[in-house]
N, C-alpha and C positions, 0 to 999 in steps of 0.2 A: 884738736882744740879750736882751731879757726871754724873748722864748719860745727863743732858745738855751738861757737859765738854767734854764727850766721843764721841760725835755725832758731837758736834763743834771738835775735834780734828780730829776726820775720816774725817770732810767736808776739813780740812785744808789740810790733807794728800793726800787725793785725787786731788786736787788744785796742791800742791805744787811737779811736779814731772819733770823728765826729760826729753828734747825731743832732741835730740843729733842727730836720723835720722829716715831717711822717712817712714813716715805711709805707709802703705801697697796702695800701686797704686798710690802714687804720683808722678807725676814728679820733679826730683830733678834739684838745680842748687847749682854751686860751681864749685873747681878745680876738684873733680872726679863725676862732677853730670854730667847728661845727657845736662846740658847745663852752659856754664860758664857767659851770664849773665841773669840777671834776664828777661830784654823785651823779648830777645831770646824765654826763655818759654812763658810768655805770646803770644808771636807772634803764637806758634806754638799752643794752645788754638784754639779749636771749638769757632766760638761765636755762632752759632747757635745750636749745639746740647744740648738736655736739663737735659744731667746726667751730675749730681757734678761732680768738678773738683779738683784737689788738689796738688799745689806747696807746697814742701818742699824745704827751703835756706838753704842748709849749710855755716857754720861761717863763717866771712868775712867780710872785707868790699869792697861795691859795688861802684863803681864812675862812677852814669849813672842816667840819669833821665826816668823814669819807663812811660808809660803810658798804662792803664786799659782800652778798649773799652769798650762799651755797649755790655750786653753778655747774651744768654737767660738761662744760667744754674747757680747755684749758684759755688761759686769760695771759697777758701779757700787757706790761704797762710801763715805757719809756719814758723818760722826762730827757726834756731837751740840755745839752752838756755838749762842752767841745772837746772835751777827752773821757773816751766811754769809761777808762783804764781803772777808774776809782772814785771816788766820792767826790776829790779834791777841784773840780769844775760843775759839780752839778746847779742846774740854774734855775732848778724848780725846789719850792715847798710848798709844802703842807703844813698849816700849822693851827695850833685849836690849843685853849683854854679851862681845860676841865678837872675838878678831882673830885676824893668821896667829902671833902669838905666844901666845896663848891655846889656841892645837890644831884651829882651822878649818883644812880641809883647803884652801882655799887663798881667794882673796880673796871671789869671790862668796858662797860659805858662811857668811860674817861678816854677811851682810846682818842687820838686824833686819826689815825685807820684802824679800823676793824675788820680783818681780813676772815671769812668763813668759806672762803672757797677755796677746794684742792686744785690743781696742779695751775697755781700761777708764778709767776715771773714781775719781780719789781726790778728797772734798770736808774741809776742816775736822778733818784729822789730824796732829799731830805723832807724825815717829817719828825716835828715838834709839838711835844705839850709846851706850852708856856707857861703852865701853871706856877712851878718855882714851887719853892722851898716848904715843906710843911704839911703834905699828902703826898698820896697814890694820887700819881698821874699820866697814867700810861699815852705814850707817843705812838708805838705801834702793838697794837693784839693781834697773833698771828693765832688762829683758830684751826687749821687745817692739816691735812697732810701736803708734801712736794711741794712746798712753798719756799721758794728761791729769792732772794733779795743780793742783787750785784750791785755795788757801787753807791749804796745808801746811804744814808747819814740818817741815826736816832739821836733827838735829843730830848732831853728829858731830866728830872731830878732823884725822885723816888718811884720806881715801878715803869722806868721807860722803853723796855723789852719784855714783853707778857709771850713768851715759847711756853702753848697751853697743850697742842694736839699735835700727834702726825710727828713727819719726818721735815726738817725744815735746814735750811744752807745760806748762811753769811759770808757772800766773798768781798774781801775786797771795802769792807763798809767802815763806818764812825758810829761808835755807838758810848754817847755818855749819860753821866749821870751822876749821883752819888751814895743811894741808899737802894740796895738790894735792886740792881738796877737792868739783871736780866735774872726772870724769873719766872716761874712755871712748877706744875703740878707735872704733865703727863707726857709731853714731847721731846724727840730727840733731835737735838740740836747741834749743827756741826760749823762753828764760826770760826775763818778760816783766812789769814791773813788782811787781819780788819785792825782798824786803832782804836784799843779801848778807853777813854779817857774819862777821868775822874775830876768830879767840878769843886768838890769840898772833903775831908776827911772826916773817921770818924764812922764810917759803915763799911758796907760790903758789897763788891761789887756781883757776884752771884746769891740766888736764894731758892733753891732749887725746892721742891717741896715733892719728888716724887711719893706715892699714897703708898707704896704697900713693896713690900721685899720679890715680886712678882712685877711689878710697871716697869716699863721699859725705859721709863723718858733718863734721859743721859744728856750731860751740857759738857761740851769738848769744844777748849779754845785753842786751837791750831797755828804756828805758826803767824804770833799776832804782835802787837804790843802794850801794855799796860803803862799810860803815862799820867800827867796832868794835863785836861784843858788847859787852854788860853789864859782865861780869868782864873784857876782854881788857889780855892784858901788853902788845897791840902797840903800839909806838912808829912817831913819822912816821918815812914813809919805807921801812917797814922789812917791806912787803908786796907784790909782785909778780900782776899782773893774767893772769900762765900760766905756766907751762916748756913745752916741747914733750918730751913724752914717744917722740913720734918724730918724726921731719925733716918728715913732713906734715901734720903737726900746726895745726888751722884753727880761729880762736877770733875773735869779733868783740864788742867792747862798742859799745855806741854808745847816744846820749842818754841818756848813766849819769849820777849823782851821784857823782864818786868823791872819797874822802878825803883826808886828809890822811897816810895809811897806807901809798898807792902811791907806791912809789920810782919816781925821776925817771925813770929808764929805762923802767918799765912792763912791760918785759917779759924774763926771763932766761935763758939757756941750761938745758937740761939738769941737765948738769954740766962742770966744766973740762973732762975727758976727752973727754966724749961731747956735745959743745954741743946736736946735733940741730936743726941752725937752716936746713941750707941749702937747703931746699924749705918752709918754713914758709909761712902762712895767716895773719900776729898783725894783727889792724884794728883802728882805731879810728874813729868818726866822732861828732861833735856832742858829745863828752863836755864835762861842768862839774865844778867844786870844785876845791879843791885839789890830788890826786892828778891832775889831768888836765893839768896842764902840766911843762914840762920835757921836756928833749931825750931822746928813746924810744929804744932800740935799733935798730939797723941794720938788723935782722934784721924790723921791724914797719914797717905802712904806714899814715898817715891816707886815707880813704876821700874821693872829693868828693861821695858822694851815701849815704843808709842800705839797708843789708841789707832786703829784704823779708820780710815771712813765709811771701810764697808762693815763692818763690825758696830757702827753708830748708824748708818742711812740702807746698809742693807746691798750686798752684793750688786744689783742692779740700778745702783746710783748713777751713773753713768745715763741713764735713760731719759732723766727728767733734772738732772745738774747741767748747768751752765759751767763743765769744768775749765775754762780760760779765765774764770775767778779766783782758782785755787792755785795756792803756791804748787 
């Protein structure tokens, strides 16, 4: 037992450390980085040459909306934090202003990052729509496959995680919202000891929309927990764990924390009209707290055994995961 605790304490320390400034060969941005704001570097990014690339942010906050091209080398992008270990010191944002009510041409344009490039890496970044209440207004569009996000923070209202493409990994982050606030058509998504947190009652925190009983995309929240933000109106009960944005619609929580926030059902239709229930994917398995009892929907199944990771990202996860994010 003592050298289980010592070996867990090294994995912890090693985890939990400083990154204040840039690793050796990165381009930096900030007030004395080589560029003040962040598209800046990206712009100035190779997309075609195929050696790694590496932004470093210094602290700050950023008021611009980011967009990632498709790029043939892999990409990594730091922000500066005095404990890598989680969200909870990050000292960089991003943050933007947009929805389809505001004159984005239509949802993904709302992004405040637009990521379309595979195999990157975000460390130690909060990014924000600040749009509030009353649209689609997506914080981050993740567009690609092997797309890593450790230690981030989304914020957002309605639409603040867009998982559209590819194979994608949540360690470690903050992701809120209140209406259908991690969603996606085609990508499988694996969010993994992250805090989910709800800013108002009254929706659903998934809304999966995979297209067809043949797509692959799958949303599995691992080992997480389901609360209220800071500020939040929501009352018990009065938060739902998905809607099915379309009939094959596949979402799995499982050894979650959930609150007091998830109504007994767990999971709800669409809408009256349009339920979208009768090919559904809703699982649960090993969940705790309060929100995790009570008679579920018809429509959702208790699992007898948990979702794998490789079974959602694919036996070679391992290759392009950052696994010191994952419980």
């Amino acid at each position: 037992m003592r050298l289980l605790l010592a070996v867990s304490s090294l994995v912890t320390a090693a985890i939990a450390a400083s990154r204040t400034s840039a690793p050796s060969g990165a381009i930096t941005v900030g007030s004395t980085g080589q560029y003040s704001t962040i598209q800046d570097a990206i712009n100035s990014l190779s997309t075609t040459s195929t050696a790694a690339q590496i932004l470093f942010i210094q602290a700050g906050t950023y008021s611009e909306q980011v967009t990632i091209p498709a790029r043939a080398a892999a990409l990594t992008i730091y922000g500066s934090t005095t404990d890598t270990s989680s969200y909870t010191s990050n000292a960089v944002t991003i943050q933007h202003s947009s929805s389809l009510l505001s004159g984005a041409a239509n949802d993904e344009a709302t992004g405040t990052v637009i990521n379309l490039a595979a195999n990157t890496k975000f460390y130690n970044i909060n990014i924000k729509n600040t749009y509030g209440k009353g649209s689609q207004a997506i914080a981050l569009a993740a567009y690609n496959t092997q797309q890593g996000y450790y230690g981030v923070g989304l914020y957002g209202y309605q639409d603040t995680l867009l998982a559209q493409i590819g194979n994608q990994v949540y360690g470690k982050c903050y992701i809120e919202g209140a209406v259908d606030f991690i969603f996606g058509q085609h990508a499988r998504a694996w969010i993994d000891s992250s805090d989910i947190r709800v800013s108002a009652g009254g929706g659903a925190i998934t809304a999966n929309g995979r297209a067809s009983s043949s797509d692959v995309s799958y949303y599995v929240i691992n080992k997480s927990s389901v609360s209220t933000s800071t500020s939040s109106t929501a009352g018990s009960g009065t938060v739902y764990l998905g809607r099915p944005w379309s009939q094959y619609a596949s979402v799995c929580f499982q050894n979650t924390v959930l609150g007091a926030i998830i109504n007994s059902a767990g999971w709800e239709q669409w809408s009256s009209s349009t339920p979208n229930t009768a090919a559904v994917t809703f699982q649960e398995y090993g969940n705790t707290g309060t929100g995790a009892s009570g008679t579920r929907a018809s429509f959702s199944t208790k699992l007898s055994s948990a979702v794998s990771i490789s079974t959602i990202l694919g036996s070679t996860y391992t290759s392009w995961v950052d696994t010191s994010y994952l419980a």
